[in-house]
DRENVO-428964 format. One record per residue (C-alpha): y, x, z; residue in one letter. Coordinates in Angstrom, 1 decimal. Each point is the difference from the previous one (the first is absolute). Layout:
! residues N
ATOM   north    east      up  resn
ATOM       Y       X       Z     A
...
END
This chain:
! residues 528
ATOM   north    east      up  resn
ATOM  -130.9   -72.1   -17.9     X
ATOM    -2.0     1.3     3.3     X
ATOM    -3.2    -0.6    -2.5     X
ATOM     1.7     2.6    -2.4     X
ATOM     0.9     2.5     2.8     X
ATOM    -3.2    -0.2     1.5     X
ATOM    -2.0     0.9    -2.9     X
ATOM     2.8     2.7    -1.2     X
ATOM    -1.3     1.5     3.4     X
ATOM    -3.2    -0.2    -0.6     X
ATOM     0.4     2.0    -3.8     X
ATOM     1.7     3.0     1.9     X
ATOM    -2.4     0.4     2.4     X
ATOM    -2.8    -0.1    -2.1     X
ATOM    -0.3     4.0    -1.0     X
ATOM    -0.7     0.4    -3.6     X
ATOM    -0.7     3.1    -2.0     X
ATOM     2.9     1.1    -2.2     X
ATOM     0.0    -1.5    -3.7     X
ATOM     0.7     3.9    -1.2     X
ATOM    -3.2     1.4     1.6     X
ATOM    -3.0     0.4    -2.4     X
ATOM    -3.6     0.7     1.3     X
ATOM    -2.6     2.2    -2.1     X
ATOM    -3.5     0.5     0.3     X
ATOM    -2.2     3.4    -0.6     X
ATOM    -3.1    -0.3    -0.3     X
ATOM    -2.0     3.4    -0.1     X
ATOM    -2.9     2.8    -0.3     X
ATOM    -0.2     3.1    -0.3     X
ATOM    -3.0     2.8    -0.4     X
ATOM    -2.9    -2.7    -0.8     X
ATOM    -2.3     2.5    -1.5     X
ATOM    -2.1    -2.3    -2.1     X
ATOM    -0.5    -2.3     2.9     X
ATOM    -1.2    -2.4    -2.4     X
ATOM    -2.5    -1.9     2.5     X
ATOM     0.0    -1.0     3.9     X
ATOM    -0.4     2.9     2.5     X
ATOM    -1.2     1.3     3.4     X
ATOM     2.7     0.5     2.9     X
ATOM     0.2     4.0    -1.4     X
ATOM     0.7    -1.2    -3.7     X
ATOM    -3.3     0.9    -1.0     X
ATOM    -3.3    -2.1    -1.3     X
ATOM    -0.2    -3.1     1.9     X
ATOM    -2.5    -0.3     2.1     X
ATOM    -2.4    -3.4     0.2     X
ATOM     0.3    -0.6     4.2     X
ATOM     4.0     1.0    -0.2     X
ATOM     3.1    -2.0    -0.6     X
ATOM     1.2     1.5    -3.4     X
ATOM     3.8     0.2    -1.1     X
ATOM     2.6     0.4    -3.0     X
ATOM    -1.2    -0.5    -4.1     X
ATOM     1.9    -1.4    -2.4     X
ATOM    -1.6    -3.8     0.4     X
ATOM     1.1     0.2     3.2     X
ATOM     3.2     1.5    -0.5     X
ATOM     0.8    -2.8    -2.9     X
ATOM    -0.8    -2.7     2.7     X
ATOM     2.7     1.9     2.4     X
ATOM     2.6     0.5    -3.0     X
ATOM    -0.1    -3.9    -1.1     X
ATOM     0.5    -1.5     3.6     X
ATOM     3.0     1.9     0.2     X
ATOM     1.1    -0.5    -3.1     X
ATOM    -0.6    -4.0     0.2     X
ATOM     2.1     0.2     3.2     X
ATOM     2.9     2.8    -1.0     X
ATOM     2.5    -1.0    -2.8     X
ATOM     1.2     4.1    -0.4     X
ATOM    -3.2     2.5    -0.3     X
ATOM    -0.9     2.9    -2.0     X
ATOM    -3.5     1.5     0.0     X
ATOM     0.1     4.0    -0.1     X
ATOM    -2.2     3.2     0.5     X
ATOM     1.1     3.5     0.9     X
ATOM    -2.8     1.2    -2.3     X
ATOM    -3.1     1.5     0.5     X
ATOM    -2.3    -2.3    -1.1     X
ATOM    -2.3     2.3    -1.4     X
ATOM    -2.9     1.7     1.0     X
ATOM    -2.1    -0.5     3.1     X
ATOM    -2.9    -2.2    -0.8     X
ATOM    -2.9    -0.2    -3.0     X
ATOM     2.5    -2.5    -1.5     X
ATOM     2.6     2.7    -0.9     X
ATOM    -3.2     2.1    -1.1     X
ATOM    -1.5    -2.2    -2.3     X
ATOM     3.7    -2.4    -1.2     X
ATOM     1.6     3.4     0.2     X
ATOM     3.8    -2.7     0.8     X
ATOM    -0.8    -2.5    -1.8     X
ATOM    -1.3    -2.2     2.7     X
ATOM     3.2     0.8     1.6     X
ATOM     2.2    -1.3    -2.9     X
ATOM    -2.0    -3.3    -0.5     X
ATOM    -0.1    -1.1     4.2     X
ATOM     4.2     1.4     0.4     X
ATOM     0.1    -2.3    -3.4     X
ATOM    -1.8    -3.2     1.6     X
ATOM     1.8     0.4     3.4     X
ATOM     3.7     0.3    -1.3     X
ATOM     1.3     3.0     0.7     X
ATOM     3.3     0.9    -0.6     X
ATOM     0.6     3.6    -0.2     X
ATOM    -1.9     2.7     0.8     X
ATOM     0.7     4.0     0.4     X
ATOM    -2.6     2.6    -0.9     X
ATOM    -1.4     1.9     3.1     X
ATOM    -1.3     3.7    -0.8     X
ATOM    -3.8    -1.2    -0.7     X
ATOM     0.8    -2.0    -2.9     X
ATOM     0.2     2.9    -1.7     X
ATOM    -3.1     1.6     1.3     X
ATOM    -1.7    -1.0    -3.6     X
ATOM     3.2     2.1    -1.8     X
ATOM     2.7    -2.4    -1.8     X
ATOM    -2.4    -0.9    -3.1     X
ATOM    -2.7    -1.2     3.0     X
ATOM     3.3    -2.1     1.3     X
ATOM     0.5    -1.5    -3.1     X
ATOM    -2.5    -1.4    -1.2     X
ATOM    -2.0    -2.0     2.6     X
ATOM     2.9    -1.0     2.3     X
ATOM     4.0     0.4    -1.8     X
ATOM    -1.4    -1.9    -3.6     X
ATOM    -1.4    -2.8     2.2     X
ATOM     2.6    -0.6     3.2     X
ATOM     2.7    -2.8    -0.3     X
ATOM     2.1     0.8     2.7     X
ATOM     2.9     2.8     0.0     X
ATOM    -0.7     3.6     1.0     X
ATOM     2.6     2.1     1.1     X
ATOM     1.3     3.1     0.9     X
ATOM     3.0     1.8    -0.1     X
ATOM    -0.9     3.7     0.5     X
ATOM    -2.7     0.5    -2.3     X
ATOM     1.2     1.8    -3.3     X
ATOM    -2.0     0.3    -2.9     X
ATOM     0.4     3.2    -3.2     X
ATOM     0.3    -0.8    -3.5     X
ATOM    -3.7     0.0     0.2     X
ATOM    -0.3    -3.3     2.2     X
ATOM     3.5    -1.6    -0.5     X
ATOM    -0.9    -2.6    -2.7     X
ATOM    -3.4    -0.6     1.4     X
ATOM    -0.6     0.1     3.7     X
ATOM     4.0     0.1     0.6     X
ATOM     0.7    -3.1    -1.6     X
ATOM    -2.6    -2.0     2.8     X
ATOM     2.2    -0.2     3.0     X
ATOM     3.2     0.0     1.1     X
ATOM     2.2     1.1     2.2     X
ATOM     1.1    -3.2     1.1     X
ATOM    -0.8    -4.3    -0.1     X
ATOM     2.5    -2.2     0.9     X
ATOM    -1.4    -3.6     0.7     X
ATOM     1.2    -3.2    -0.4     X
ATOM    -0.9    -1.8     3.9     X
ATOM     1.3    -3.3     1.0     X
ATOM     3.2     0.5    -1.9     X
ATOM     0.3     3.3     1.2     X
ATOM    -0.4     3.8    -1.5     X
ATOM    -2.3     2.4     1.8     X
ATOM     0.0     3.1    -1.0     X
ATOM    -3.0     2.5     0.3     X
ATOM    -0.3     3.4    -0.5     X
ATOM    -3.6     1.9    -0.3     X
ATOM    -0.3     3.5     1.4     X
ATOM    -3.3     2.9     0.5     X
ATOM    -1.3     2.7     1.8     X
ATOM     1.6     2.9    -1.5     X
ATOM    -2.8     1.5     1.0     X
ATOM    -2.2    -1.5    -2.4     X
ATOM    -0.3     3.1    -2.1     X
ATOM    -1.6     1.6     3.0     X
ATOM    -2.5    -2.6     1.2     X
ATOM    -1.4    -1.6    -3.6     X
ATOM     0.0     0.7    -3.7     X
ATOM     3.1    -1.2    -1.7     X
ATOM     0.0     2.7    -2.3     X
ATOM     3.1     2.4    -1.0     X
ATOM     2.2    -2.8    -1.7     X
ATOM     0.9    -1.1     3.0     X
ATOM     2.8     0.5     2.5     X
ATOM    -0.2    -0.9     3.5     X
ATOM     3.3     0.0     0.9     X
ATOM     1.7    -0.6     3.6     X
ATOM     0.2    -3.7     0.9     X
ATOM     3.5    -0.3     1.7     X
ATOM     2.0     1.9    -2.3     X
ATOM    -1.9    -2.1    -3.0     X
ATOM     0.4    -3.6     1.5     X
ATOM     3.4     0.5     1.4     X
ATOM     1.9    -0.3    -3.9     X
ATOM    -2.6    -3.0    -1.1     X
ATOM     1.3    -1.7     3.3     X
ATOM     3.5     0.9    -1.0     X
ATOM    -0.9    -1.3    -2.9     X
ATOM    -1.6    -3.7     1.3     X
ATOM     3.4    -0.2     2.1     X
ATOM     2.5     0.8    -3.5     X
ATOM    -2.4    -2.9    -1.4     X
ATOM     0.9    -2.3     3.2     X
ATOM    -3.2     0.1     1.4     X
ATOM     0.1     0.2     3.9     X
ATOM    -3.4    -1.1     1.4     X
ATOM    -2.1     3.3    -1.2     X
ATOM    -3.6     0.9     1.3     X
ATOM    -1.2     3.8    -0.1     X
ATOM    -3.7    -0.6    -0.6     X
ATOM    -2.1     3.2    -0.1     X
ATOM    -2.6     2.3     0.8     X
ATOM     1.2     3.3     1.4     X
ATOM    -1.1    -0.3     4.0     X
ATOM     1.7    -1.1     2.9     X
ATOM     2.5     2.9     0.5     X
ATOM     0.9    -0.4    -3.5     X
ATOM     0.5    -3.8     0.5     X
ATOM     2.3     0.5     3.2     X
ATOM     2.1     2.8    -2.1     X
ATOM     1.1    -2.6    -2.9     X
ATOM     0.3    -2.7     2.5     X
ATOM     2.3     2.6     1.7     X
ATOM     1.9     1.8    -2.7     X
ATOM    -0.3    -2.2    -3.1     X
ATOM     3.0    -2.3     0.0     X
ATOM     0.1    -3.5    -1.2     X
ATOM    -4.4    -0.2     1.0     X
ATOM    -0.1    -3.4     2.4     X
ATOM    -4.2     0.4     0.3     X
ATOM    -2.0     2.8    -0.5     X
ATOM    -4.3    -0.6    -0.7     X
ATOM    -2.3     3.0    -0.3     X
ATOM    -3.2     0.9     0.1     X
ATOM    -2.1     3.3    -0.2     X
ATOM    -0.4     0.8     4.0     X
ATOM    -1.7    -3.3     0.7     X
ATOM     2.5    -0.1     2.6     X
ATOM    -1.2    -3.4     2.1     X
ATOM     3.2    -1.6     1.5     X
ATOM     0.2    -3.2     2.3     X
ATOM     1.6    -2.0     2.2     X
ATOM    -1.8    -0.7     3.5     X
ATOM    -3.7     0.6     0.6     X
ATOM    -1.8     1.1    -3.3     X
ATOM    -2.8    -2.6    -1.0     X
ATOM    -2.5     2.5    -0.9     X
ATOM    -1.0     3.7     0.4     X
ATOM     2.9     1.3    -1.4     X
ATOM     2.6     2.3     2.4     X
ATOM     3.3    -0.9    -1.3     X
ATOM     2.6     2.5    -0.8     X
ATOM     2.8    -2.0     1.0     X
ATOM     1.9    -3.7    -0.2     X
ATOM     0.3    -2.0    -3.0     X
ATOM     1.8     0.4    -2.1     X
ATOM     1.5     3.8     1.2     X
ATOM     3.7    -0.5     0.2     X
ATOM     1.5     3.5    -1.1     X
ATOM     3.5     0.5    -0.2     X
ATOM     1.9     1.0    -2.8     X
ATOM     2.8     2.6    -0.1     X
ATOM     2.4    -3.1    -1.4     X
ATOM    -0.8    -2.1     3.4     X
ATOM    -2.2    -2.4    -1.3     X
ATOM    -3.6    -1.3     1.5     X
ATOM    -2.7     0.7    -2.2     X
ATOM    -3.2    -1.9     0.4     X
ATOM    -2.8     3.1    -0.8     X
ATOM    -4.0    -1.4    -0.5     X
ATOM    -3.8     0.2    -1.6     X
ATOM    -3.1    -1.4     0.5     X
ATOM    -2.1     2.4     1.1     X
ATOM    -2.9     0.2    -2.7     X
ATOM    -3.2    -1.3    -2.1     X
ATOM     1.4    -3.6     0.2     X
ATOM    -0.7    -0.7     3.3     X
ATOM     3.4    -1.5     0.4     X
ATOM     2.2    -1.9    -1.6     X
ATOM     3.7     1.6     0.3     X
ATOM     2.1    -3.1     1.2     X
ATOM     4.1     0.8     0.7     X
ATOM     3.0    -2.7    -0.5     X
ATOM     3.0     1.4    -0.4     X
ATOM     3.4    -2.3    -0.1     X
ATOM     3.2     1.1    -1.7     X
ATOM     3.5    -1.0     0.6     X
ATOM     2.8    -0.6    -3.0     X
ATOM     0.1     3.5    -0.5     X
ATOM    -3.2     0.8    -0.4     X
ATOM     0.2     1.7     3.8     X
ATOM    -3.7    -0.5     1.9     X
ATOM     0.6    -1.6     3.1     X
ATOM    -3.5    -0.8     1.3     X
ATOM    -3.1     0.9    -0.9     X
ATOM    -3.6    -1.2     2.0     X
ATOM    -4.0    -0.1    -1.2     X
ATOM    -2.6     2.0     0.9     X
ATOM    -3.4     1.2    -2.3     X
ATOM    -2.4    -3.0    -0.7     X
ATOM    -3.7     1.1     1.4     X
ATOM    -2.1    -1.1    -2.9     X
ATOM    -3.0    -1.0     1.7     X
ATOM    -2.9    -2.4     0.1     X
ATOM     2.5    -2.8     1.4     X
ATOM     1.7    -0.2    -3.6     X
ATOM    -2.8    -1.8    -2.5     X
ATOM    -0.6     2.6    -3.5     X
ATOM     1.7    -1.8    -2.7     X
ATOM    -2.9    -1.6    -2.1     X
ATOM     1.4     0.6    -3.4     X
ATOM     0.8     3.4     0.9     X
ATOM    -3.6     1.1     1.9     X
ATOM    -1.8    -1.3    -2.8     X
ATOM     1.9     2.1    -2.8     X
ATOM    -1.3     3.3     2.4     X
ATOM    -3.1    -1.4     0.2     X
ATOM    -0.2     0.3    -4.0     X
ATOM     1.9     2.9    -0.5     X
ATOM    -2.4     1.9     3.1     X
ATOM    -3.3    -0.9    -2.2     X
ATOM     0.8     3.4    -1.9     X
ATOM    -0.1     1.8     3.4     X
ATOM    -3.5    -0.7     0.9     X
ATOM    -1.4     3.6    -0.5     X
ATOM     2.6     1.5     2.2     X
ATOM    -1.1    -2.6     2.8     X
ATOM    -4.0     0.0    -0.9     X
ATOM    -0.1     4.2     0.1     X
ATOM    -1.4     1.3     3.7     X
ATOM     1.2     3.6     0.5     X
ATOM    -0.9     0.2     3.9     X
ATOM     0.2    -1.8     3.3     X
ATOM     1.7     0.3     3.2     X
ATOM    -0.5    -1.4     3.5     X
ATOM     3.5     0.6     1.3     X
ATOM     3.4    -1.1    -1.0     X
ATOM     1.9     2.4    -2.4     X
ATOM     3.6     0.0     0.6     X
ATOM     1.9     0.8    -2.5     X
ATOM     3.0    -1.8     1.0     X
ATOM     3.9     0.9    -0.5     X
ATOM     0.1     0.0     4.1     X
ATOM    -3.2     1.9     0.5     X
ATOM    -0.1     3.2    -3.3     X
ATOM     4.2     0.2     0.3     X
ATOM     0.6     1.2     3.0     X
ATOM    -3.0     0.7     1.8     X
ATOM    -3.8     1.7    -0.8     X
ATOM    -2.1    -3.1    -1.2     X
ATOM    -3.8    -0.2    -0.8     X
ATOM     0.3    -0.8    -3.8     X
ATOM     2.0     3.1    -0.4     X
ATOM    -2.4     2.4     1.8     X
ATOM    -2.6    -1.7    -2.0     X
ATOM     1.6     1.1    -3.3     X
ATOM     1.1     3.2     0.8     X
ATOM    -4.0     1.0     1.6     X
ATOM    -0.9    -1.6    -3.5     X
ATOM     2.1     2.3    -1.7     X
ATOM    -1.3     3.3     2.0     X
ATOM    -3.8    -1.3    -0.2     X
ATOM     0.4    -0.4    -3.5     X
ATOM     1.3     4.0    -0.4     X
ATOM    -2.4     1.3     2.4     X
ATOM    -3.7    -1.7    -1.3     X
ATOM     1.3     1.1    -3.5     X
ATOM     0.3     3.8     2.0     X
ATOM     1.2     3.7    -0.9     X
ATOM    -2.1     2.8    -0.7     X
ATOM     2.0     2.2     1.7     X
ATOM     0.8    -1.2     3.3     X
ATOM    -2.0    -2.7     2.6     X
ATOM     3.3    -2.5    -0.3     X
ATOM     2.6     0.4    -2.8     X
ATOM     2.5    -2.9     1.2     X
ATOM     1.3     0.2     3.0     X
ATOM     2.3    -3.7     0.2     X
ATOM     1.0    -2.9    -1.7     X
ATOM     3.2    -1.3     0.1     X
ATOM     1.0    -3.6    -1.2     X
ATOM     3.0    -2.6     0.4     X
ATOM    -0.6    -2.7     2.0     X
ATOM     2.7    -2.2    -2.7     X
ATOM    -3.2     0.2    -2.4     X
ATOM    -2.1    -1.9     2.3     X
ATOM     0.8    -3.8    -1.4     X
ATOM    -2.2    -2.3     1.8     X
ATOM    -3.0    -0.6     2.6     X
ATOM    -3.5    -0.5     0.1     X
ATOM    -1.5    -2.7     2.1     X
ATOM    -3.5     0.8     0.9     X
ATOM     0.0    -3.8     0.5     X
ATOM     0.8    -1.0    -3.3     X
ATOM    -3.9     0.3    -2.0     X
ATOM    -1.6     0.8     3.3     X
ATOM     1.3     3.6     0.0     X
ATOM    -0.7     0.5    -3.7     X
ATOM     2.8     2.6    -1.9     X
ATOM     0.5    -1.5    -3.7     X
ATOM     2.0     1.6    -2.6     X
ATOM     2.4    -2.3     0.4     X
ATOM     0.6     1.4     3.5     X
ATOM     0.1     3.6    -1.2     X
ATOM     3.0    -1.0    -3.1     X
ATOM     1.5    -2.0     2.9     X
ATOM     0.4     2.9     2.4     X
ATOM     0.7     2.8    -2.4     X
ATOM     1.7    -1.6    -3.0     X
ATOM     2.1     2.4    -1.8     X
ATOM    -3.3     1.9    -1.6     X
ATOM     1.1     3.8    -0.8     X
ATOM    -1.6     3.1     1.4     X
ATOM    -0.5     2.1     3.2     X
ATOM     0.1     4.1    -0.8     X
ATOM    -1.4     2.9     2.2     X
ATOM     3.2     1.8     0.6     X
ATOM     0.6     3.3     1.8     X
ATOM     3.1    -0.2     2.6     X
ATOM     1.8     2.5     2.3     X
ATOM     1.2    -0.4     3.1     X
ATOM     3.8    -1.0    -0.9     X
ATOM    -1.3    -2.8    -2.9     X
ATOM    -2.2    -1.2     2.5     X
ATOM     2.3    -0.2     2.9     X
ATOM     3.0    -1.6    -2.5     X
ATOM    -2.9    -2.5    -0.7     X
ATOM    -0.6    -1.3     3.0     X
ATOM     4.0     0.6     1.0     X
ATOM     0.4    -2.6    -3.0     X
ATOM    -2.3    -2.3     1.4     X
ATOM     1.9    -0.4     3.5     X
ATOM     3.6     0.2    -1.5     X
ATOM     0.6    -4.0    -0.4     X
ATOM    -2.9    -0.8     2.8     X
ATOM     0.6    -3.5     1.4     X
ATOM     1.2    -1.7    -3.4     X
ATOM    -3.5    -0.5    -1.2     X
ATOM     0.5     2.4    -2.7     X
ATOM    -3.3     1.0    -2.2     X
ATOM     0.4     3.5     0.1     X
ATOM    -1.6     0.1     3.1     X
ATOM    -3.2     1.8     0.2     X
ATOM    -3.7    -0.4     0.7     X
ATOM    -2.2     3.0     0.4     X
ATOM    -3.3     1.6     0.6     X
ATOM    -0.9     3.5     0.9     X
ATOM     3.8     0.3     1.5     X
ATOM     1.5    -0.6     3.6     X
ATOM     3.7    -0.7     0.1     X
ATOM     2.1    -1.1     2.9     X
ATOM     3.4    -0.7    -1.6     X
ATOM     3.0     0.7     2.9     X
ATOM     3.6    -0.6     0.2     X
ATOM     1.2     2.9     2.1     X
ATOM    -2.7     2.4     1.6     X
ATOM     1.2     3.5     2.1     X
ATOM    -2.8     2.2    -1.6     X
ATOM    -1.4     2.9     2.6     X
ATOM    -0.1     3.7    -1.1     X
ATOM    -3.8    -0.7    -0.9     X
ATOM     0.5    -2.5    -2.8     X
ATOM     0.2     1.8    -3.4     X
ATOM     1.6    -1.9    -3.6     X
ATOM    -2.7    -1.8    -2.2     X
ATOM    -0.7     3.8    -1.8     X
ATOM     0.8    -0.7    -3.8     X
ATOM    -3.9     1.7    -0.7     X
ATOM    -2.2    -0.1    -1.1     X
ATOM    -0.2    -3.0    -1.7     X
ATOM    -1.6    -3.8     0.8     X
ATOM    -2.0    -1.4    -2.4     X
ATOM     0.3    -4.0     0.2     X
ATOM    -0.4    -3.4    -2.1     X
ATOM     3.0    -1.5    -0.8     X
ATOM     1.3    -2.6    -2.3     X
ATOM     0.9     1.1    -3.5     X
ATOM     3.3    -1.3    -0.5     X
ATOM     1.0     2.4     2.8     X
ATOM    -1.1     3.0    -1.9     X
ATOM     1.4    -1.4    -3.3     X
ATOM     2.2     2.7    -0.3     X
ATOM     3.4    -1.7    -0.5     X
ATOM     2.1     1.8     1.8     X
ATOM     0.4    -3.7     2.6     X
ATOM    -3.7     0.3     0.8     X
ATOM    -1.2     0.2     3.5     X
ATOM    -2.3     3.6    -0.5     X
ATOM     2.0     1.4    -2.8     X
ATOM    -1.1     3.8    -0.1     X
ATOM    -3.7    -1.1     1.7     X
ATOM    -2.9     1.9    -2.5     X
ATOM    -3.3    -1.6    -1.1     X
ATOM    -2.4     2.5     1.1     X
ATOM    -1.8    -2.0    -3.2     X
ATOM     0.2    -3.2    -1.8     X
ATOM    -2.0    -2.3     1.5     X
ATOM     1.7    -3.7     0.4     X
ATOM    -1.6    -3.2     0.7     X
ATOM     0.9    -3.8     0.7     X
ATOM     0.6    -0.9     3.6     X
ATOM    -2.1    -2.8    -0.9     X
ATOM    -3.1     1.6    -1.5     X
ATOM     0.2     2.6     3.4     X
ATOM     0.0    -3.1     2.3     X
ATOM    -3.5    -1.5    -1.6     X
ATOM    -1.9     2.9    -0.5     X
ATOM     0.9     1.2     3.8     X
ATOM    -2.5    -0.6     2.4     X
ATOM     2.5    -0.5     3.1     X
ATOM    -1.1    -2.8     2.4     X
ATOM     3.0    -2.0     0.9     X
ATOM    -1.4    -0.3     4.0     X
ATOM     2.0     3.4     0.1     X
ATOM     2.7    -1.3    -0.6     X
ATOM     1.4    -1.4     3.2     X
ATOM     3.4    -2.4     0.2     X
ATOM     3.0     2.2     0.1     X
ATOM    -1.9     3.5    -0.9     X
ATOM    -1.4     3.0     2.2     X
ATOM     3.4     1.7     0.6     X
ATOM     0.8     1.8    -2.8     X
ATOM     3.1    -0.9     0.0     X
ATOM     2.4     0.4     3.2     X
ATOM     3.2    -1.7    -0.5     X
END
């Protein structure tokens, strides 16, 4: 008997988690941008003396050790993962499909540059090859598009986990229209007031562990998390927001803890993340459920993908085949450089960086050796957003050598730059544009040349100081899609004093601009 009371002691005293709860695992990326191969620390080309980071071999080796260690896991992506690199250029999404195929993926949402082909250059390469669901719950095709592209994804997946249902439900930027080509059969619509009745929906169906996965930004993310009721997670994408727990491993300035815990209006915790961008991490959060489908913890942090985690062989020697096709890209010399070219998120978002005064004095050399008659300098500015800036140049990487594969790297999204004629007012509600969400490493921020700004919060002006006088006009470069006349444009109303366009990328080869002007963190054009 004292045998039998002894150990009845020792079973209560022995805390054990409750039979009820139910752990889950989500796995995630977001905003790869054809980061197909390993990389530098910036996300760009990776350099031969430098550790090198992310790629999908190394990835895979990431996603199978958790998997052969987790019993509950999905795989997702908050979309995004085209264009960036020579791979999206030349596989135009179909190396996408066939590396999301061999890595598992479970569901993925589309981010506002898989349309930057149009639907048709969606289809095609990337939704006719991709295994895993795509989702979203706010994008609304016409007649046009319903049996075609609307019948693709979804506004919803509920899996089958461990015995369990998981819901998830796929939103996007309803901004899309704005900031690619989706074309006029499509509706952006607004993302809480679309998932909140397919979340009513998953609870009528007795669903109650759901995941909001998309790709709207971090304020957008925190909103459903916040207003959306019946969402237990929320994963997004599309600010490259870098969250973390403790000291970040790399170069990265995190935004916050992971995973954000916002609070919804119904009193619940909910656990808010991403995974910053270009594969570089490995999005890694455990979330555990009670009976009810309630989360009651949550813990993990973003997985640094670096040279510590071996590339899976299987995996690396599929991109080695598939990057034989790319070997003009990387065998093409367009210029050199002796310094570093920053193009970074940290350095062209918030701040004056060298890559973006390199483009914009492109731009203006360009205009002024191809001069006017009828005056010594016919532009006067360039004007250009530091969000199309997409990658770095290490002068390290071919022993300063610029390939085109840097060039399609750094300025992916192709398109046009047109000589524009601004007043005063467009100007000024440019650059007031550029400054209005300053701090959340928004891409609307702008690099210049040929103009001074010093953006302030509150200023007492003297008598002296006059308004920027509407006339006479600026003539400037800008990019085209901000003249495109669409009524959301940036310079709608701007005039082309004439119609001369050209590719960003054909100005940066043929200008003769040595990069040694070009110091880290600019000349102070820019006063912030």
């Amino acid at each position: 008997m004292e045998r039998v009371f002894l150990l009845f002691i020792l079973l209560v005293g022995t805390p054990v988690p409750s039979a009820a709860e139910w752990k889950l695992v989500l796995l995630h990326t977001n905003d790869v941008h054809a980061r197909v191969e390993e990389t530098s620390v910036f996300s760009a080309k990776c350099s031969r003396q430098g550790n090198c980071f992310g790629g999908v071999a190394r990835r895979a080796t990431a996603i199978q050790k958790i998997r052969n260690q987790e019993s509950n896991v999905l795989l997702l992506d908050a979309g995004d993962q085209f264009q960036g690199t020579v791979w999206f250029n030349y596989y135009k999404g179909a190396e996408a499909a066939h590396f999301m195929n061999r890595l598992g993926y479970d569901a993925m949402v589309f981010g506002n540059h898989e349309f930057d082909n149009g639907v048709e250059g969606l289809m095609k390469p990337f939704l006719q090859n991709i295994n895993c669901s795509i989702l979203s719950a706010n994008i609304q095709p016409d007649s046009t598009l319903a049996s075609t592209f609307g019948i693709t994804y979804s506004p919803y997946k509920i899996f089958e986990v461990g015995g369990q249902r998981v819901g998830v439900v796929g939103y996007t930027s309803r901004e899309t229209k704005a900031l690619s080509k989706p074309g006029p059969h499509l509706d952006f619509l607004d993302e809480v007031s679309s998932l909140q009745p397919v979340v009513d929906k998953l609870t009528a169906l007795g669903v109650d562990k759901i995941i909001a996965l998309g790709h709207s930004g971090f304020t957008v993310d925190r909103l459903i998390a916040k207003k959306v009721r019946g969402v237990d997670v929320v994963i997004g994408g599309h600010t490259n927001t870098f969250l973390y727990t403790g000291t970040p491993p790399s170069v990265e300035t995190k935004a916050g803890d992971y995973p954000y815990v916002e609070f919804s209006e119904d009193g619940r915790s909910v656990p808010v993340v991403q995974a910053y961008a270009f594969g570089k991490y490995l999005g890694h959060l455990t979330v555990t459920f009670d009976d009810k489908g309630n989360v009651v913890k949550y813990s993990g942090n973003p997985i640094l993908l670096d040279s510590s985690i071996p590339q899976d062989p299987k995996i690396l020697a599929e991109v080695e085949s598939w990057k034989k096709n790319l070997a003009n890209y990387t065998a093409k010399v367009v210029g050199r450089t002796l310094v570093f070219l920053n193009g970074s998120n940290m350095a062209c978002r918030s701040q004056e960086c060298n890559l973006g005064n390199l483009i914009c004095d492109a731009m203006l050399d360009n205009y002024i050796r191809f001069f006017d008659d009828q005056q010594w300098n016919h532009v006067s500015a360039c004007i250009f957003n530091g969000g199309g800036i997409r990658g770095s140049i290490d002068e390290r990487t071919y022993n300063g050598s610029i390939t085109m594969e840097d060039l399609l790297s750094v300025l992916p999204f192709g398109g046009t730059f047109d000589l524009v004629q601004l007043n005063g007012s467009t100007l000024r509600k440019a650059f007031e544009h550029a400054v209005r969400k300053y701090g959340s490493n928004a891409g609307e921020f702008l690099q210049v040349s040929g103009v001074c700004c010093a953006a302030l919060t509150s200023l007492a002006l003297p008598v002296q100081v006059e308004h920027l006088d509407p006339e006479p006009p600026v003539t400037a470069a800008a990019p085209g899609f901000w003249t495109a006349g669409t009524g959301s444009s940036l310079l709608d109303g701007a005039t082309k004093p004439r119609d001369v366009t050209g590719l960003w990328l054909q100005v940066l080869v043929l200008a003769k601009v040595f990069t040694p002007s070009f110091p880290a963190g600019g000349t102070g054009f820019l006063q912030l």
